[in-house]
Every structure is written in C-alpha cells, then in structure tokens.
N, C-alpha and C positions, 0 to 999 in steps of 0.2 A: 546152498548152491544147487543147480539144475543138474540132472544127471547127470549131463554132458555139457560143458562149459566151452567154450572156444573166442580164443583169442585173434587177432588176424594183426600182424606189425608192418606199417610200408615205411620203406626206408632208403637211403641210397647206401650200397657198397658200402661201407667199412663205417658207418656211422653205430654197427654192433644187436643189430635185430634181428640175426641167427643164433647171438650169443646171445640176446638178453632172451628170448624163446626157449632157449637151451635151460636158462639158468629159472625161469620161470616155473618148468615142466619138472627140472629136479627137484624143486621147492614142494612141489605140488606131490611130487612123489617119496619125499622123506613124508609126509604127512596122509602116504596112504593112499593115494591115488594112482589110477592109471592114467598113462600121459602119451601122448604125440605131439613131436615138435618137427617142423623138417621144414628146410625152407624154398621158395620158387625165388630163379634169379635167370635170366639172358644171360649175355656174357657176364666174364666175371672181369668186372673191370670198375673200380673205386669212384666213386657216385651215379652210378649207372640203377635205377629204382628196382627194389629188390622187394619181395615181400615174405613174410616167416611165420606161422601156423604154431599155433600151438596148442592140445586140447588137452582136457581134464576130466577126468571122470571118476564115480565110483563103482562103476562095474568096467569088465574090459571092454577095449572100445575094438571094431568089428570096422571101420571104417577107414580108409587110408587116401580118401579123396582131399580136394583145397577144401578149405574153411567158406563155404558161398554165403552164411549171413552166422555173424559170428555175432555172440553177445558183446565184445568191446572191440573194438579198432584204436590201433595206437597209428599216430601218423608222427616218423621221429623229424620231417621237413615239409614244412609247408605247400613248399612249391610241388612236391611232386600233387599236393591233391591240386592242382591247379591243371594236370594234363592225366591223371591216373582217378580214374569214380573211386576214391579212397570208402567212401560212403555205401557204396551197391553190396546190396544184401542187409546192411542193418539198419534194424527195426528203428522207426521215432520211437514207439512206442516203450522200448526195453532197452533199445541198446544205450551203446555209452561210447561216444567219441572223444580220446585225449590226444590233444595235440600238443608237439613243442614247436611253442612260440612266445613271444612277450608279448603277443595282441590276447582282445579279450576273445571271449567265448563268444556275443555277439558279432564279431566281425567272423570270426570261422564261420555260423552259421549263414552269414552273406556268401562269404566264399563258397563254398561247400555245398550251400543247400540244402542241409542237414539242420533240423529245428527238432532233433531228440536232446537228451543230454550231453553237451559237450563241457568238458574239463581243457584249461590250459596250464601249460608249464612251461616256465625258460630253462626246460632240461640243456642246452648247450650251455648257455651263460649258466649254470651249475658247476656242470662240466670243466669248463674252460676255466672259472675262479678257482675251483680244487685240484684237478688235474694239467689242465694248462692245454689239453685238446680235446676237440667237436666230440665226445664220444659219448653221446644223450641216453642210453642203452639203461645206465643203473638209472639214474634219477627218470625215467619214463616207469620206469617198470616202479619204484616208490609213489607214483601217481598211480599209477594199477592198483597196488595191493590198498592203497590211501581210499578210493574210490570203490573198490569192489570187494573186499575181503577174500578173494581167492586163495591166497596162502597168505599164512603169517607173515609180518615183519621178524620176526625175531627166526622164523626157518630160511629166509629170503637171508640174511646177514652171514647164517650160516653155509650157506652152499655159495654166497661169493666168498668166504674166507678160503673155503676146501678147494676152488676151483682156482683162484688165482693167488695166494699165498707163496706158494712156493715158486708160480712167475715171477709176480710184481715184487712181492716182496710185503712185511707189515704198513709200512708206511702208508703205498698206494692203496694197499687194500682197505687200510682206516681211511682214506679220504674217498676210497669209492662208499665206504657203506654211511661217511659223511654224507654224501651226495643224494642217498637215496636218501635218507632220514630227512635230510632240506627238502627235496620233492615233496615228499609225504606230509611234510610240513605246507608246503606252500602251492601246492595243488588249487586251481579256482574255478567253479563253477560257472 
C-alpha cells in the first residue's frame, strides 16, 4: 500500500457512505494504521448527493483537506455521476473506479469517461435479497477490499460485528457480513 491511501465515496443521503467510511478507517486502524474519515454533505435531507473521505496511512497523516485525486472512488448510484464529475481527480493511470450497478464496466466508462479501471457490482440488489433495503454501503466496501487489499476481509467482518451487533442484533449483522463476502465475491472488472 502507498503511504497514504485515500478513498473518496459519492452517494446520496442515507444510502450509508458516512458509515461504510467510518467502518472502512476502523478496519484500517485495528490493523495499525492512521486514519481520517469525515464526510461533505449540503443539506441533510435523504437522497440528496453526499460524498465521504476516508484516508489511510502508515505514518500520521498532517492533512485535513477533501480527498482531490484519491486512489479509488466508490460511486454507491449511478445517476449522481451523471450530474456530479464522480471521476475528477482520479488517475486512468492508477486509480480504480467501483460502481454499483448491474451494467458492465464498459458502459460506466461511456458514461463517466473514465477509461482507467472500473469494477462493477449490484451492491443494492445485494442489499435488498439479504436485508430487504437500498443499503449498498457493506457489499461496496466487499468490492473495495476485493479489488484493493486495503484492509482485511476478515478485520472488515470484525468491526461490522462490534459496531452493529448490539443494534441490529446477530441475525442482521450475519446477513450484512453475508453481503459483503457476495460482493467480494462477485465484483467484475
């Protein structure tokens, strides 16, 4: 991994890309790492396009500005890259764009105009067969660590048990980390 790693998540309101940031950066920091996660939003009002930072390092990080060309962009809805440069800042050369959608990879790079790496995933329709709502947040982030090695899978399982267990409860929390593992699984280039 590069010194300093940085992630950038666009997403609307409540589709969970503060918290999957959130949940990324502790992953990142059970295994040692210094982290920043903090997210930009307008108002706060549920599908209104938000986006969530999150960085990773192994020295401390000295920085507290947005993410301007992050190694991977996650985009948790399509549409917003159709009115938001989802793209601006990252590299063809390096980065890595994952989208959730059930189109391929060549069709994002039409949209987008983005011709680096792009990864797809139908993190909703994940979502919605296990849990039963839009909530793309764990299976995106099972396509991160699928594609990038930034943290473990097996540290990633752990800090969603510790963080939502005693909300959700066991049940939810085994069909979230279901979800990721199908991500991870089914991620496509």
């Amino acid at each position: 991994m590069k010194e300093v790693y940085e992630v950038r998540m666009h997403a609307r309101a409540g589709q969970g890309a503060k918290s999957g940031s959130q949940l990324l950066a502790e992953a990142a920091f059970k295994q040692g790492k210094w982290i920043q996660s903090f997210p930009e939003y307008g108002s706060e009002r549920r599908g209104a396009p938000t986006v969530s930072y999150t960085r990773i390092s192994d020295k401390q990080l000295r920085t507290h500005e947005p993410i301007v060309n992050p190694d991977v962009v996650l985009v948790f809805d399509l549409g917003i890259a159709k009115t938001v440069p989802v793209t601006k800042g990252l590299s063809e050369e390096t980065g890595i764009l994952i989208v959730n959608t059930n189109k391929s990879p060549e069709y994002i790079k039409k949209v987008t105009g983005f011709n680096g790496k792009v990864y797809t995933l139908d993190a909703t329709g994940i979502s919605l067969k296990l849990l039963g709502i839009d909530a793309p947040n764990v299976p995106m982030l099972g396509a991160l660590i699928k594609v990038t090695d930034v943290v473990s899978l097996e540290t990633l399982e752990t800090v969603i048990k510790e963080h939502f267990l005693a909300k959700l409860g066991e049940e939810k929390v085994n069909k979230n980390i279901e979800g990721l593992k199908k991500a991870y699984e089914e991620v496509t280039k």
